[in-house]
C-alpha positions in Angstrom: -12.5 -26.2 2.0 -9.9 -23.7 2.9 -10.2 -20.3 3.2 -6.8 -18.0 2.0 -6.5 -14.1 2.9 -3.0 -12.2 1.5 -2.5 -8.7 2.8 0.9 -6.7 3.0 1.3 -5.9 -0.8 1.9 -2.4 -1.9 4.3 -0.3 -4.1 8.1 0.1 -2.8 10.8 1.6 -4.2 13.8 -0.4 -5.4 16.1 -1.5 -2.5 12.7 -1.4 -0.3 10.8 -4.4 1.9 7.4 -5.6 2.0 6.1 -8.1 4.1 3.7 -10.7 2.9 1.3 -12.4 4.9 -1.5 -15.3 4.3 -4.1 -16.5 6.6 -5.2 -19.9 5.9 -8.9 -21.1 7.8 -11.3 -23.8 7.0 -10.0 -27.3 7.4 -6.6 -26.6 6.7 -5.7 -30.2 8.5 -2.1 -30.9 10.7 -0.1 -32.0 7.1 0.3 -29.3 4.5 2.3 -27.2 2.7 1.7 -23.2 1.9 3.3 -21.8 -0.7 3.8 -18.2 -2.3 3.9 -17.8 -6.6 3.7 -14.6 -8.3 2.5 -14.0 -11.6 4.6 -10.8 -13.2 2.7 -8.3 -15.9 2.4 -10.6 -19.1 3.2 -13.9 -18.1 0.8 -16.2 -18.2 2.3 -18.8 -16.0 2.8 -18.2 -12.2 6.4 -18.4 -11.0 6.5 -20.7 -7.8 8.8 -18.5 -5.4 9.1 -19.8 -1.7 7.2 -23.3 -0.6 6.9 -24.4 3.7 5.4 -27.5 5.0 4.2 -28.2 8.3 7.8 -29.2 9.7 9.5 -26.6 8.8 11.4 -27.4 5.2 11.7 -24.6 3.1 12.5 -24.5 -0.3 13.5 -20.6 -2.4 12.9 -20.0 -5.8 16.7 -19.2 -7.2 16.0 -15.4 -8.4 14.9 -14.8 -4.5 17.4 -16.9 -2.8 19.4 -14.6 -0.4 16.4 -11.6 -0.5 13.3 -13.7 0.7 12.1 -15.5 3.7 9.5 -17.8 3.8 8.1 -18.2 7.7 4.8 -19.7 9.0 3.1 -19.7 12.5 1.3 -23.4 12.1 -0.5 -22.0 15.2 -2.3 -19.5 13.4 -1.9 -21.2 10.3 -0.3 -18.3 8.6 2.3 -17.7 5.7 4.5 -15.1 5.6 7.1 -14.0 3.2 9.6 -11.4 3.8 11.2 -9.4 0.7 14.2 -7.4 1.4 16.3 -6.1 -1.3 13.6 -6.0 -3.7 13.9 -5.1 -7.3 11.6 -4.0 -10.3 11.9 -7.9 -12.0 10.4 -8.6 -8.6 6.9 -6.5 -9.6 3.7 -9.3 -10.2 1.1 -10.0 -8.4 2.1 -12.8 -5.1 -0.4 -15.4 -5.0 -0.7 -17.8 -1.6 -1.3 -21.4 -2.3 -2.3 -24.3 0.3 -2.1 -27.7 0.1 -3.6 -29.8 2.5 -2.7 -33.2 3.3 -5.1 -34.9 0.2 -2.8 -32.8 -2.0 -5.4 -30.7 -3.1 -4.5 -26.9 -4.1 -6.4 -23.7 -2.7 -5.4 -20.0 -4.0 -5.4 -16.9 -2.5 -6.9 -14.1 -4.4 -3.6 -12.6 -5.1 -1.8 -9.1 -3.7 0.0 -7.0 -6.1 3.5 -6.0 -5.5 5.0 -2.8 -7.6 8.9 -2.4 -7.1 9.9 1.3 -8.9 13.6 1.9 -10.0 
């Protein structure tokens, strides 16, 4: 099992940055990949946004490319996302997703992030 904490949500106003962060403990393995979604206010499906494996490869979601930054400190096994330039379309709640090396999924409880025009 794996363990996932998210803190750093919050409300910003347009323009504004929040740093996301997400603590992964349990047996969370050398081969993985963590992985941020959000789910906006009346959507049903959760967007994937940023992804990070244990090497270092990144991949952006396209609507954040150029705002967000996906880091991770595989020593403390922690997920970070960085969101400059934020916008209102950018409001849902930011879910943290782990996979470990059996390719099975753990979620984060979620952190809400509110962007204000």
């Amino acid at each position: 099992q794996v363990q996932l904490v998210e803190s750093g949500g919050g409300l910003v106003q347009a323009g504004g940055s929040l740093r996301l962060s997400c603590a992964a403990s349990g047996r969370t393995g050398s081969i993985n990949l963590m992985c941020w979604y959000r789910q906006a206010p009346g959507n049903k499906q959760r967007e994937l946004v940023a992804t990070m494996n244990h090497i270092g490869m990144t991949r952006l979601a396209d609507s954040v490319k150029g705002r967000f930054i996906i880091s991770r400190n595989n020593a403390e096994n922690t997920v970070y996302l960085q969101m400059n330039s934020l916008k209102p379309e950018d409001t849902a709640v930011y879910y943290c997703k782990f996979v470990d090396g059996s390719l099975t999924d753990f979620w984060g409880p979620g952190t809400q992030v509110t962007v204000s025009s």
